[in-house]
C-alpha positions in Angstrom: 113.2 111.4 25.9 114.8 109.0 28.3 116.8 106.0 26.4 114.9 103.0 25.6 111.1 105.1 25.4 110.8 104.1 21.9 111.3 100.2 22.6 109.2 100.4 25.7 106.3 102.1 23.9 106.4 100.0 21.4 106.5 96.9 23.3 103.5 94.3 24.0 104.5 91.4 25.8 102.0 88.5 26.4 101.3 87.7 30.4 104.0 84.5 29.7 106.1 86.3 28.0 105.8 89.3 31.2 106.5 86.1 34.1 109.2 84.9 31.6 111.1 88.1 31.8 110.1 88.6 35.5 111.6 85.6 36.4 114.9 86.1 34.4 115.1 89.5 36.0 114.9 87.9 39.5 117.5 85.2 38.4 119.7 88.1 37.0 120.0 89.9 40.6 120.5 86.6 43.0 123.3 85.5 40.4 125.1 89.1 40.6 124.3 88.7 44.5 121.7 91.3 44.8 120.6 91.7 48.8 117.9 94.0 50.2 116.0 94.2 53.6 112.8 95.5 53.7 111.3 98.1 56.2 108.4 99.7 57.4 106.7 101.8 55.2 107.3 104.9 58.2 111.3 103.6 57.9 111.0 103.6 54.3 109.5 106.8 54.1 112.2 108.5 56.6 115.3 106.8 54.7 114.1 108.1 51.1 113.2 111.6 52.4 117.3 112.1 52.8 119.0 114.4 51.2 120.7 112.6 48.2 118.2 109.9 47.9 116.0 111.4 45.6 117.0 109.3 42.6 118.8 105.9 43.1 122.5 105.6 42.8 122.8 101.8 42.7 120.3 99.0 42.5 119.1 98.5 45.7 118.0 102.2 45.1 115.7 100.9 42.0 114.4 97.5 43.1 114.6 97.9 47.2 114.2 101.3 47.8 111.6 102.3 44.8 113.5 105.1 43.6 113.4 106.7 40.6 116.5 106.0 38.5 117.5 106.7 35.0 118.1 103.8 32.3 122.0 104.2 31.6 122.4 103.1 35.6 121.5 99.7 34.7 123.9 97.0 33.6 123.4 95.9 30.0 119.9 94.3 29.3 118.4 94.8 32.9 116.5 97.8 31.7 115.1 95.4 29.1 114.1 92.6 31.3 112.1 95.3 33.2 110.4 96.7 30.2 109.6 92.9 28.9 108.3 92.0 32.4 106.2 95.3 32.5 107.6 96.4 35.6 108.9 99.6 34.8 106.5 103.4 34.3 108.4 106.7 33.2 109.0 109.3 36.1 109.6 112.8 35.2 112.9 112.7 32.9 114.0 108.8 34.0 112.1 105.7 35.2 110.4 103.7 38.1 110.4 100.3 39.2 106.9 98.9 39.7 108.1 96.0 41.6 110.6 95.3 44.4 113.0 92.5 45.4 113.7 91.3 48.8 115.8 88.9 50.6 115.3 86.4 53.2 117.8 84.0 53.6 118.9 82.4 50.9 115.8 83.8 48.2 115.1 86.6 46.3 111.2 87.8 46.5 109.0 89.8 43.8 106.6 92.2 45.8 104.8 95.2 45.4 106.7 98.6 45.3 106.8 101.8 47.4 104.5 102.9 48.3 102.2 99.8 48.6 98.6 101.8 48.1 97.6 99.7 45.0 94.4 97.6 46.8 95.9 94.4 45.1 99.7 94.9 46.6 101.4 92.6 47.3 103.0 92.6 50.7 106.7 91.9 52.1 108.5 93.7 55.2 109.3 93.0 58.6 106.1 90.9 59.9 107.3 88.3 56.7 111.2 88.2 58.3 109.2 87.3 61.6 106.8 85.1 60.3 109.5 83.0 58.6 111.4 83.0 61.8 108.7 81.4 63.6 107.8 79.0 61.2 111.9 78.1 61.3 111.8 77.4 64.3 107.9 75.5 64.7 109.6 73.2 62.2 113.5 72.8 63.6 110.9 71.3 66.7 108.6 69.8 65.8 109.3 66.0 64.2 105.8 65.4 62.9 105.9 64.5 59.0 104.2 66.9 56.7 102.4 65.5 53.8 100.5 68.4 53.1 100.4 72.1 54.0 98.7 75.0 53.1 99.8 78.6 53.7 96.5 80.7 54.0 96.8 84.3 52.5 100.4 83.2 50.7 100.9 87.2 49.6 104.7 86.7 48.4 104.5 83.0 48.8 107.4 83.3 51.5 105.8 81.1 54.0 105.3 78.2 51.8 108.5 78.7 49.9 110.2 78.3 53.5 108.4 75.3 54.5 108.6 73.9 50.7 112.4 74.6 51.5 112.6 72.7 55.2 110.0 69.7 54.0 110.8 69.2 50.4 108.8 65.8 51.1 105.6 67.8 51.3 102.7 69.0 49.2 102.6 73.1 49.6 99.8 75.0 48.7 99.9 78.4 49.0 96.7 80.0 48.7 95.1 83.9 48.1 92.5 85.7 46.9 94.4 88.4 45.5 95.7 86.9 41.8 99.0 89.4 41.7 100.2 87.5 45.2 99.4 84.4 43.0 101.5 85.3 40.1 104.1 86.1 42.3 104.2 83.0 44.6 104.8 81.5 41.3 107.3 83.3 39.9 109.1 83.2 43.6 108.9 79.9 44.1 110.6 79.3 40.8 113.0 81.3 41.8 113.6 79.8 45.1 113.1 76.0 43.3 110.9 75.0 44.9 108.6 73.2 42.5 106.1 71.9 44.8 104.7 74.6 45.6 101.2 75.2 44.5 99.6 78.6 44.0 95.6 78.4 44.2 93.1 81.5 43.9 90.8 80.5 47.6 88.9 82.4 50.4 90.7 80.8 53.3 90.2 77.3 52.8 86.8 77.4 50.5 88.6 76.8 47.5 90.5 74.0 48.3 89.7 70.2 49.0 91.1 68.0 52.2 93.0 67.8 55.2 96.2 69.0 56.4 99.1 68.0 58.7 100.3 71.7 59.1 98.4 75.3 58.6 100.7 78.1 58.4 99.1 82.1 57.8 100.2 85.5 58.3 97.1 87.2 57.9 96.7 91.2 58.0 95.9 92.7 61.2 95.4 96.6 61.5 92.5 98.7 61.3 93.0 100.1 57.3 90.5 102.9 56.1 91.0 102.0 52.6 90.0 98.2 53.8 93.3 97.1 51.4 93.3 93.5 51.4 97.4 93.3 52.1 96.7 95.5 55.2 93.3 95.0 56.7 92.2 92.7 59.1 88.8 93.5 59.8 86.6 92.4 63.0 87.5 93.2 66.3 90.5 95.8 66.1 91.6 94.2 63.4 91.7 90.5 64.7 88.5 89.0 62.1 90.9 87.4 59.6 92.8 86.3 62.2 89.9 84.4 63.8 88.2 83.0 61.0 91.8 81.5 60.3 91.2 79.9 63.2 88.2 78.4 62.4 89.2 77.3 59.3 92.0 75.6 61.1 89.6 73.8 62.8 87.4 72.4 60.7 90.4 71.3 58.3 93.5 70.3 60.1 93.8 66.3 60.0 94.7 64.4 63.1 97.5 65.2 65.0 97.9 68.4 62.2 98.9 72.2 63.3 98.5 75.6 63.0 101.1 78.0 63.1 99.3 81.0 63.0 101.6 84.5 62.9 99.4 87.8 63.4 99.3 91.0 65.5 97.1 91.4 68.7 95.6 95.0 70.2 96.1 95.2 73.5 93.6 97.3 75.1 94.1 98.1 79.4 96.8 95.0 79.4 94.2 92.9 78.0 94.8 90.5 74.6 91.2 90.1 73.1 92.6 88.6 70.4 93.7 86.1 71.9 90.9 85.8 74.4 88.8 84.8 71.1 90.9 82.6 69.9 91.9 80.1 72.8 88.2 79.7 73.5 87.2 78.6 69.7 90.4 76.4 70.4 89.4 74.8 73.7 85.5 74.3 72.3 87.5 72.2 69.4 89.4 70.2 71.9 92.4 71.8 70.7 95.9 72.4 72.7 97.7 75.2 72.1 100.7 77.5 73.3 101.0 81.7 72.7 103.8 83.7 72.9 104.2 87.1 71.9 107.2 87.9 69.6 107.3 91.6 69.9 105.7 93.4 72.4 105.2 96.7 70.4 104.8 96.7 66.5 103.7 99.7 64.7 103.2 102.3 67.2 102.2 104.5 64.4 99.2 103.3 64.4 97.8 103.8 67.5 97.2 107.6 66.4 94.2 106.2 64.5 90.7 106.7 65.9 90.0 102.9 65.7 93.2 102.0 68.3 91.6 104.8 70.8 91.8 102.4 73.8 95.1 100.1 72.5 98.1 100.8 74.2 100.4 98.6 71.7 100.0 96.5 69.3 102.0 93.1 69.5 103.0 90.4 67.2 102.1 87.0 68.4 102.3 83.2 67.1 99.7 80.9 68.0 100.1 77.3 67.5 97.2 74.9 67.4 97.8 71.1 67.6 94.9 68.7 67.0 95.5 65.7 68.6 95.6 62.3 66.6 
């Protein structure tokens, strides 16, 4: 029996007592300096599949790579943190990390492990590192105050925790309808402290009350079978989130507010339909705007799937909306 089965059996934490020791765990690894960048899952995959990577040899093997690992490779008390949080399951004759943590920056963020196939998983990978990038530098240019903002489908909270970070001034709310990617916005944010962020369970913008002076979302965009809310986008080749984003955006933004608006487009003969769809809601609303595409071709992989038949690539573009004052 692996050491520490008896404790973790034994063990029944309440849900403040779990984010108690989540957060502690998280602290623990940014003080001891803990960094990890976060892949595809096709990257991932490729990487673990290596021979000698079967079980993890260090810590970025447990919490960024989501192998299995046995107890005695922890430093002291770790393994207990993760059996406190509830973030740990037994795996054949050692253990696995139900969580992973990621850096960006200067933060630490709590997200779902590998493999993300849990319909309530929280996501984190390379479209976040972009995402955040753009944001950056929407921000570093633009000199309009933000009072308020609201980061639409928060999933890891690392939008808001970035603008939180860049406008400390502001009101952030960062908004979901999946209540995991709440709890950990929370426990994130903490981590990153930055306290005024607020986490709030809402269907795009239903669940919330006023105007804002800047709308950030990184909505998911591809085609999923299993219709997981991290991953699908719905609509039009996967644009539907996208575009009612848009027209939430509309209807909510306060004069002379923006939306920064971070997503992937299908390109079909050349063509963006995407964003075809969405400049024309725009220009009905008297809206300006500016596109750009950030990477022409984002997973490729995915244009073996019946539903990209006629997509050449699939891009990832930023869209910002400015409603004029």
């Amino acid at each position: 029996m692996p050491r520490s089965s008896m404790a973790f059996d034994s063990a029944h934490p309440t849900a403040a007592e779990r984010d108690q020791a989540l957060l502690a765990l998280a602290r623990v690894l940014q003080t001891g300096g803990y960094r990890h960048t976060t892949v595809t899952p096709a990257t991932h995959a490729r990487v673990n599949d290596r021979t000698g990577n079967e079980w993890a040899r260090d810590l970025r093997g447990v919490f960024g790579w989501s192998r299995p690992f046995r107890a005695e490779l922890l430093p002291a008390g770790l393994f207990e943190l993760m059996r406190r949080a509830d973030v740990v399951a037994p795996h054949k004759d050692g253990w696995r990390s139900r969580i992973r943590l990621s850096s960006l920056d200067q933060h630490l963020f709590v997200h779902s492990a590998y493999p993300t196939s849990d319909a309530d998983a929280v996501f984190f990978g390379p479209d976040t590192y972009r995402f955040v990038a753009a944001l950056r530098t929407h921000l570093e240019r633009d000199p309009e105050p933000v009072r308020r903002a609201v980061d639409i489908g928060a999933g890891s909270g690392a939008g808001a925790i970035a603008l939180a970070s860049a406008r400390p001034e502001a009101e952030v709310l960062a908004v979901d309808i999946n209540p995991a990617a709440l709890r950990l916005t929370r426990i994130n944010a903490a981590v990153a402290g930055t306290g005024k962020v607020r986490a709030a369970h809402s269907d795009l913008l239903s669940g919330v009350d006023g105007r804002f002076d800047l709308i950030v979302a990184n909505p998911p965009y591809l085609v999923d079978p299993a219709r997981r809310a991290y991953r699908h986008g719905g609509g039009p080749l996967g644009a539907g989130l996208a575009l009612a984003i848009v027209d939430a955006a509309i209807e909510r933004l306060a004069p002379g507010g923006r939306l920064l608006l971070y997503t992937g487009a299908a390109i079909v003969d050349g063509n963006d339909p995407f964003r075809a769809a969405a400049e024309a809601k725009l220009a009905a609303a008297g809206l300006t705007w500016d596109y750009r595409e950030m990477d022409p071709d984002v997973f490729g992989e995915e244009l073996d799937c019946e539903a990209y038949a006629t997509t050449e690539r699939i891009a990832a573009v930023v869209l910002t909306a400015y409603l004029r004052s």
